[in-house]
C-alpha positions as CSV (number, residue, x, y, z in Angstrom):
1,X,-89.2,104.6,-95.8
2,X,-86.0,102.6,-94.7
3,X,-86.9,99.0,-96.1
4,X,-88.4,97.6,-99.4
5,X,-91.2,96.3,-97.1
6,X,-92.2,99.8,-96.1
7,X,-92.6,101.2,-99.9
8,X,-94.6,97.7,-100.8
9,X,-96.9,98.7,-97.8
10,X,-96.9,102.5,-98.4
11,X,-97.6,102.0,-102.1
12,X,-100.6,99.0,-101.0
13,X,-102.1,101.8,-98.8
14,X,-102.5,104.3,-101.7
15,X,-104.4,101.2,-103.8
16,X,-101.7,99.7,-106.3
17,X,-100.3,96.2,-105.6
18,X,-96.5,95.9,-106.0
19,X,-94.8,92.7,-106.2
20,X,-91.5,92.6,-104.7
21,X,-89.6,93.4,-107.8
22,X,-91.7,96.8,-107.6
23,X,-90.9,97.5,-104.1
24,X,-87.2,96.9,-104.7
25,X,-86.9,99.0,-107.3
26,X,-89.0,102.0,-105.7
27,X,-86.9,101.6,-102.8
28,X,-83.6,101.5,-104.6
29,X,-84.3,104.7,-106.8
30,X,-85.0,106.9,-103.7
31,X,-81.9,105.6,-102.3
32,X,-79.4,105.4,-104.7
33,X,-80.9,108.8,-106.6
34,X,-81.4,107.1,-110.3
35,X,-84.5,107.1,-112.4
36,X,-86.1,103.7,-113.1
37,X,-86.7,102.4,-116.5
38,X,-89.9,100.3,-116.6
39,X,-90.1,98.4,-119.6
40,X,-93.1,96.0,-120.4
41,X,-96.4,95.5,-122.6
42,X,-99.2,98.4,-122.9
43,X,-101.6,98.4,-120.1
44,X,-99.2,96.7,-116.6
45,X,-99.7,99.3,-114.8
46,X,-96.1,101.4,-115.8
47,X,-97.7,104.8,-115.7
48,X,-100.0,103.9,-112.2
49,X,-96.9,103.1,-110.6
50,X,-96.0,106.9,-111.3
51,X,-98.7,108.1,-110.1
52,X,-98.7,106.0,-106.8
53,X,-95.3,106.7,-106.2
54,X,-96.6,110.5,-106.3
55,X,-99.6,110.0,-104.1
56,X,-97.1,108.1,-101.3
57,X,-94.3,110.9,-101.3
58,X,-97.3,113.4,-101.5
59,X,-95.6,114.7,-104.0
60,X,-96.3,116.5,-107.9
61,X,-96.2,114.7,-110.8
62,X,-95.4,116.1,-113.9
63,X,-95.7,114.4,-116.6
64,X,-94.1,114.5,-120.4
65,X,-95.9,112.5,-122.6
66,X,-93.7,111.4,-125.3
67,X,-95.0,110.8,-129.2
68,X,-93.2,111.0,-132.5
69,X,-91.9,114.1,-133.4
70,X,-91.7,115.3,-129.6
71,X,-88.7,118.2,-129.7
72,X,-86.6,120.7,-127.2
73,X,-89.5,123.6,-127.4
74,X,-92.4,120.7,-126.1
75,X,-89.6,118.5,-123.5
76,X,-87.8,121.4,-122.1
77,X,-88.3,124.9,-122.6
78,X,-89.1,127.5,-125.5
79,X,-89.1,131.7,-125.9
80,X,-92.4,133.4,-125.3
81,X,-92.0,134.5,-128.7
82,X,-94.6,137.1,-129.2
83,X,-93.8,138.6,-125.8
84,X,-90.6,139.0,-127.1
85,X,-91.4,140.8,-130.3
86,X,-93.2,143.1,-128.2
87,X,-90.5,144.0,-126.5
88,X,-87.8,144.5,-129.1
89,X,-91.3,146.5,-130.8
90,X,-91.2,148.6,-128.0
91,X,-87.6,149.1,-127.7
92,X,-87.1,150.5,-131.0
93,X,-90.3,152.9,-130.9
94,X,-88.2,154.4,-127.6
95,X,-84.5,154.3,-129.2
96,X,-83.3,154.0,-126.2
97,X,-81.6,150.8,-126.0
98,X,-78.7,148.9,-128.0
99,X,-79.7,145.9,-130.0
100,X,-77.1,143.9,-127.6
101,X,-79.0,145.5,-124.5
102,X,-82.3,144.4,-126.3
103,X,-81.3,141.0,-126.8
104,X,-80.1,140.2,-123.4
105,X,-83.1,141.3,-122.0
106,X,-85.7,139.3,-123.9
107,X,-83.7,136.7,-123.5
108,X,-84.5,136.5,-119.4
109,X,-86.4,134.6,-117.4
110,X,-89.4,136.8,-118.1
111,X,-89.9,135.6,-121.6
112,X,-88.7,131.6,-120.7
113,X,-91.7,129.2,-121.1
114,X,-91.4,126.0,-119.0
115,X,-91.9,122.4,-120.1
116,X,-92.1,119.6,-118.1
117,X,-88.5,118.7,-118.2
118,X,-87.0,122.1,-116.9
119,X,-90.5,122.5,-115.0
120,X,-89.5,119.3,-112.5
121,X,-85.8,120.0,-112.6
122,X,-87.1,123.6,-111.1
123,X,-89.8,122.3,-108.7
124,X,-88.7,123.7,-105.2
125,X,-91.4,121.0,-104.0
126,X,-91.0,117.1,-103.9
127,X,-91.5,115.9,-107.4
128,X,-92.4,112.8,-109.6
129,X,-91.3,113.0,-113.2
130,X,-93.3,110.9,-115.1
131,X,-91.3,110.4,-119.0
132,X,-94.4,108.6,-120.2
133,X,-93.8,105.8,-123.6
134,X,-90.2,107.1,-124.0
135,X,-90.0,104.3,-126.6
136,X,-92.1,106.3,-129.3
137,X,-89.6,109.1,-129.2
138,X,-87.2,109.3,-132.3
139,X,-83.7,108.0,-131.4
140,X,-82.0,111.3,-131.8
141,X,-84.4,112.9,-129.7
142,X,-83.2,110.9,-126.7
143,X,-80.1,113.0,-126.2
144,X,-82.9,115.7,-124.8
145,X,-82.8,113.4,-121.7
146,X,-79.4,112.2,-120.7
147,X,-78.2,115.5,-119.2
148,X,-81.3,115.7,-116.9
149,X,-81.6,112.1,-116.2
150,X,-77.2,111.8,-115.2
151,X,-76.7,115.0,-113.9
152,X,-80.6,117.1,-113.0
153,X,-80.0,119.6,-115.2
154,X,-80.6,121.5,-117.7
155,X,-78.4,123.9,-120.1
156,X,-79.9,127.0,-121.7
157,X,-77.9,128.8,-124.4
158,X,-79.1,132.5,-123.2
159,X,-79.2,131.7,-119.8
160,X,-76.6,129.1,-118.5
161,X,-76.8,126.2,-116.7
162,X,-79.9,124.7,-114.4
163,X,-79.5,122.7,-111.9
164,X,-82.2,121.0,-109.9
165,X,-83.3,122.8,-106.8
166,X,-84.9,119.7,-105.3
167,X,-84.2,116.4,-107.2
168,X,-86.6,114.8,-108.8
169,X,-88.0,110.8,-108.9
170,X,-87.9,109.7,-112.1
171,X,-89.9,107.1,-113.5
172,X,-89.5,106.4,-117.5
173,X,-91.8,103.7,-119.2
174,X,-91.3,102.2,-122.2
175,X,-93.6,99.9,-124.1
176,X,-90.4,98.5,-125.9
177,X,-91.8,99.0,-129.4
178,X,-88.2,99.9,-130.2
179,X,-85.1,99.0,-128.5
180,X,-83.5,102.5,-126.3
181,X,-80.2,103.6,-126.3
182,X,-77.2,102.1,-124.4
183,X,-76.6,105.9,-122.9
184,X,-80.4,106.0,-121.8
185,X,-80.3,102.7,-120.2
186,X,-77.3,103.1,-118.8
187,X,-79.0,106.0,-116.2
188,X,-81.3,104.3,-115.1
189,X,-82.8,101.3,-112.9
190,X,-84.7,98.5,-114.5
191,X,-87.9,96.7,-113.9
192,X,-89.8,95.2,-116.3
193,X,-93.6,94.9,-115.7
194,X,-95.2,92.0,-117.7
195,X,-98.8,90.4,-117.1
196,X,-99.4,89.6,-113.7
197,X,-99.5,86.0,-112.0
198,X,-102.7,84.9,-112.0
199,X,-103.0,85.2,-107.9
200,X,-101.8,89.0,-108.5
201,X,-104.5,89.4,-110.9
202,X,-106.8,87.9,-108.6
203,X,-105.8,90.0,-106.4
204,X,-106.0,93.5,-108.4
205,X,-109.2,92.7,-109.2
206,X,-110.6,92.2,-106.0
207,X,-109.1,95.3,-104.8
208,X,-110.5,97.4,-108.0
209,X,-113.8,95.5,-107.9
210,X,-114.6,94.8,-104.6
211,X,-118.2,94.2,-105.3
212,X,-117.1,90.7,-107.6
213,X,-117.6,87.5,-106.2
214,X,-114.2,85.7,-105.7
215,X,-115.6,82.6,-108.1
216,X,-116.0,84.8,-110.5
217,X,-112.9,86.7,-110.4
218,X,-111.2,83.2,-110.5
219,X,-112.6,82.5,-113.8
220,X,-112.3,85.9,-115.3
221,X,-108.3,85.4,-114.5
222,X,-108.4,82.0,-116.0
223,X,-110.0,83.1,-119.3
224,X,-107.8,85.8,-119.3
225,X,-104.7,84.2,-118.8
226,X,-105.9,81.3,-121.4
227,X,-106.0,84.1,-124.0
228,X,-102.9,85.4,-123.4
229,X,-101.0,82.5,-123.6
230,X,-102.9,80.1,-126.2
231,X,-104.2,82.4,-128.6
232,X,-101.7,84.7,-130.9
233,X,-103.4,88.4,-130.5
234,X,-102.2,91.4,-131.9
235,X,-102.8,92.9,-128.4
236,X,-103.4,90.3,-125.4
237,X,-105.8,92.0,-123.0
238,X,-104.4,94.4,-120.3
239,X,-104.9,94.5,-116.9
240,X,-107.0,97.7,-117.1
241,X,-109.3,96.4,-119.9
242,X,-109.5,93.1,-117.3
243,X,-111.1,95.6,-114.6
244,X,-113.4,97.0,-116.8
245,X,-114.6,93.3,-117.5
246,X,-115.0,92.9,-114.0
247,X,-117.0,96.2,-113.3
248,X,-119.0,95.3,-116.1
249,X,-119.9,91.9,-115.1
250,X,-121.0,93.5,-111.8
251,X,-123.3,96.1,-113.1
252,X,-125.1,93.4,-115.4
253,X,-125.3,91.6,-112.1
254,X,-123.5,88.4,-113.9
255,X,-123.0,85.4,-111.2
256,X,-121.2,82.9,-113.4
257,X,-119.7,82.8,-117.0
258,X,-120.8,80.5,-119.8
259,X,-119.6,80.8,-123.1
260,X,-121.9,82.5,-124.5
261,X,-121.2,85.4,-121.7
262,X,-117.7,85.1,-122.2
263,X,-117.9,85.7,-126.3
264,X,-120.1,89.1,-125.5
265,X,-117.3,90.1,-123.2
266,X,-114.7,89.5,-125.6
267,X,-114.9,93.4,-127.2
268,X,-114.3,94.3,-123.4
269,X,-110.8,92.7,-123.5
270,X,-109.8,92.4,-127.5
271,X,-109.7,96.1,-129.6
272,X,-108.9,94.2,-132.9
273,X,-111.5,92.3,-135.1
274,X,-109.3,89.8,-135.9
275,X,-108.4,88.6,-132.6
276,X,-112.1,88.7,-131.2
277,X,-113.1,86.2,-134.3
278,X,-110.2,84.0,-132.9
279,X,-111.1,84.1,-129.8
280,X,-114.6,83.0,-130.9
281,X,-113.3,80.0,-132.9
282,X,-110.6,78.9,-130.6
283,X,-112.8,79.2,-127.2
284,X,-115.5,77.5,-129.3
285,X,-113.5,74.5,-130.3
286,X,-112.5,74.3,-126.5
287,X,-113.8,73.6,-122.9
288,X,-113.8,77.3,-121.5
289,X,-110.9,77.6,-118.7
290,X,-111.1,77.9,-115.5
């Protein structure tokens, strides 16, 4: 693909709806060879963008979901431990070999587990590396991913350096819970996802929900957009839990939203108490957008 235009087509073809911002930055990373940091609120589509990028290259993704507590043995590799003590076991019953000849031997590749880190960086195949919520990982745990995401390596102790075979696409997301390193940012591309416009999430909608009517659809956006904006929510509703309003509005065969419709739907969109009672009061105490 030689233009942005071609990966905004490429990536409409395979059913997810990049802005131009998107295409840009998809474009760029292929171009230039850097990862792409995309930074914005739960549920805007950060990790489908992944996975589309994937489906359009026809290529893997491997993914490494990151959590709290996330270290080298679960990101990159560990030692098939047991294998190993099997071996050394084995040795010594035969006396045959030196400790040092012992210890460079279950320290090979036969005994080296893969994670998805060293797992992408050996892919012969094209590759999507999908570093999922990289904002819930602990600060000092970061360092695990600067030498693969500057240089597409990694360095093993026992075994010596790996270098990538077939370079990867990155794709980091971030749901900026806490702020990232200046050396992590500093490797990649930016794009920040946020909520759609309200045409774009017209538009998503009628591509995942093809069966809604476009009135409908208009005033599900509207709502939406009214609650994201007007009412203070621990969680404003994402775009996937605005689908699933959609879908379900279609299965209970729903022509046109009244408030009372719109309050049952609310548990669709809100995952907190609190905010659904707002949204109660506050859409109450109003005319209902849209």
């Amino acid at each position: 693909m030689s233009t942005p235009q071609e990966v905004a087509q490429a990536l409409d073809s395979v059913g997810y709806l990049p802005s131009t911002e998107i295409a840009a930055a998809v474009f760029l990373a292929q171009k230039l060879g850097k990862p792409i940091l995309v930074e914005g609120p739960a549920g805007t589509g950060k990790t489908e963008l992944a996975k589309a990028v994937a489906r359009i290259a026809n290529a893997e993704l491997i993914r490494l979901q990151c959590y709290e507590g996330l270290d080298e043995s679960r990101a990159l590799y560990e030692w098939d431990y047991q294998k190993q003590l099997l071996a050394i076991q084995a040795a010594k019953l035969a006396d045959a070999q030196s400790e040092e000849t012992i210890e460079s031997q279950i320290f090979s590749e036969k005994y080296l587990l893969e994670r998805p880190l060293l797992q992408a960086i050996r892919n012969s195949d094209s590759t999507v590396l999908l570093i999922d919520e990289v904002d819930r990982l602990e600060v000092e745990t970061e360092a695990l991913l600067l030498e693969v995401l500057s240089d597409f390596q990694v360095s093993i102790p026992e075994i010596g350096t790996v270098q990538a075979i077939r370079q990867p696409t990155v794709i980091l997301t971030s749901n900026n819970t806490r702020e990232l390193s200046e050396a992590l940012k500093r490797r990649c591309l930016f794009l920040y996802l946020g909520y759609p416009s309200k045409d774009r999430e017209r538009d998503i909608i009628a591509r995942k929900v093809p069966n809604i009517e476009e009135q409908l659809a208009s005033k599900l956006v509207e709502i939406v957009a009214y609650l994201r904006s007007e009412i203070d929510l621990k969680k404003a509703p994402s775009i996937s839990e605005v689908i699933d309003w959609a879908q379900a509005l279609v299965v209970l065969n729903i022509k046109e939203l009244d408030q009372a419709q719109i309050k049952q739907g609310l548990p669709i969109l809100l995952k907190y108490v609190d905010d659904i009672e707002s949204a109660k009061a506050q859409l109450s105490s109003v005319n209902v957008p849209g």
